[in-house]
N, C-alpha and C positions, 0 to 999 in steps of 0.2 A: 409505309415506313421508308426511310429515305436510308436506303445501303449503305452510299459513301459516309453519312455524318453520321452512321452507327460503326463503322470503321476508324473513321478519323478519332469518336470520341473511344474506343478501344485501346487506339495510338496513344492517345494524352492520360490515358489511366496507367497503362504499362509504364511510358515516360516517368509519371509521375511519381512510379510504386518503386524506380531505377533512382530515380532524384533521390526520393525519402532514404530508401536503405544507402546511399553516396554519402548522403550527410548526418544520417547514423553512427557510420563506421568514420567519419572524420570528427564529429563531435565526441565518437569515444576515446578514439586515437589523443585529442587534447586532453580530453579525463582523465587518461589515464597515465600519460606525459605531466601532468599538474602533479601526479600523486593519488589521486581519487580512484579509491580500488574498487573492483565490483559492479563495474557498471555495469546494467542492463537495459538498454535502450526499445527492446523488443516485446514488454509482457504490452501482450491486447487483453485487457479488464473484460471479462464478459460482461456486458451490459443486458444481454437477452432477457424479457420478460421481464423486466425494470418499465417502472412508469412516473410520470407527471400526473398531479390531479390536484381537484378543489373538493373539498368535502364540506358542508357546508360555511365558515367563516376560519376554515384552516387551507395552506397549501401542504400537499404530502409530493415528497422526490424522495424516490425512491435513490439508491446509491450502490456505489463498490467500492469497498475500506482500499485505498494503495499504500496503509503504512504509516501514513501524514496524513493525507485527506479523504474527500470522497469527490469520487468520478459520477459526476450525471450521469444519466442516459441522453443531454444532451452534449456530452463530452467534455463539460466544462469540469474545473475540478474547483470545490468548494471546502472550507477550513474545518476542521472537525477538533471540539474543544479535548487537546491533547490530558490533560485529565481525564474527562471521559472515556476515551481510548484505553487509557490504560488501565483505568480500576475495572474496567466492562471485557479487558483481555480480550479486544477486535485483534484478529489476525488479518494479514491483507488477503483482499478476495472473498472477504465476511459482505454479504449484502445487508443493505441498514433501510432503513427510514427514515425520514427527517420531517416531522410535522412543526408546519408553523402556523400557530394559531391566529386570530385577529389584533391581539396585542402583541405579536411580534413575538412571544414567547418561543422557543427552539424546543424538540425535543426530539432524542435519537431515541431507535428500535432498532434491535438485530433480528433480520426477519429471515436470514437463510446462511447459517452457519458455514464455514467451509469444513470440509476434512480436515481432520488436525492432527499433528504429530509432537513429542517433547521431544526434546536434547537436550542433555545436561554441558555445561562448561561454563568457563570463566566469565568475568564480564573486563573487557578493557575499556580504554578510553585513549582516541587516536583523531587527534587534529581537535578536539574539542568537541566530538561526537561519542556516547557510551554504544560499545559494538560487544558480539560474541562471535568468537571465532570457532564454529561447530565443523570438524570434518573436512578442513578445507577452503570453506565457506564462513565469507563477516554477511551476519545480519546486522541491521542497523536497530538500533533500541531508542524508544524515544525519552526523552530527560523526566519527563512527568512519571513515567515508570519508574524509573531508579530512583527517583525521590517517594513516590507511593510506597514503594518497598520497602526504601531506608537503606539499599544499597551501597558498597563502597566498592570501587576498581580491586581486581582480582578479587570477590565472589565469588562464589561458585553457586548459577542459578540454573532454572529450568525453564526453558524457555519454549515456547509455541508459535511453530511454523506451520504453513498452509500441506499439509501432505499430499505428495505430488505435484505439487505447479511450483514454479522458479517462484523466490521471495527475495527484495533486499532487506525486510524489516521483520524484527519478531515481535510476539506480544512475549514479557516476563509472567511466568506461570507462579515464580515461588523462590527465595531465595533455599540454598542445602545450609541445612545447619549443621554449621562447623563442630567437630569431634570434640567433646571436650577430653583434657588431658588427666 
């Protein structure tokens, strides 16, 4: 093994890992000067023990729910039909499946559940996005949910976050039905 080019490439990884978090915190710095609250530029998706495969005339990729899409285990991030998402109440960091058969058919599987937690509160709606603002903390809520549910801004729902890891996004658990008078 050649010392110096196991040093030098040492040098370009640290560089690197300087650069990335520089331009982190100046793309959030914009985000958050624009208005856009809650940025989180830092969650790493466990991908661990996630796979690629062919089974006979299907493709299976495996995935990790971020909220909107799914994260490969080749890092690429791919569309997840936002209905699905929400009747199926993926939370982000739910591991799925994706078989695709020989006629191109799609089909998702939740094959490793995250830990979950509820909170109850409102629901708003701020820039043209439906959010809940739990504790402090907006999660973002996707349209296809509020409309599954029949939701209207200021609701009071219950919603499902990842228990223990940072989330921008929740799954809607349920709307509280309102007291009657």
């Amino acid at each position: 093994m050649d010392h110096k080019k196991i040093l030098a490439l040492k040098d370009f990884i640290i560089s690197s890992e300087k650069s990335i978090k520089s331009a982190k915190k100046i793309l959030k710095d914009i985000l958050i000067e624009s208005g856009i609250k809650d940025v989180n530029l830092d969650m790493d998706y466990d991908t661990n023990g996630l796979s690629s495969y062919s089974s006979e005339e299907s493709k299976i990729i495996e995935w990790v729910f971020t909220g909107e899409d799914m994260l490969g285990i080749d890092g690429n991030n791919y569309p997840v039909p936002a209905n699905y998402a929400s009747k199926s109440k993926l939370v982000q960091w739910d591991k799925l499946k994706l078989t695709i058969d020989g006629s191109g058919r799609m089909t998702y599987k939740q094959i490793l559940p995250i830990a979950r937690e509820n909170k109850i509160w409102l629901l708003t709606k701020e820039n043209g996005k439906y959010q809940a603002l739990v504790e402090g903390k907006t999660y973002n809520l996707l349209t296809a949910a509020v409309t599954h549910f029949k939701c209207e801004v200021w609701d009071t729902i219950t919603i499902t976050i990842p228990e223990g890891k940072q989330a921008t996004f929740a799954a809607i658990e349920a709307i509280v039905p309102k007291e009657s008078k």
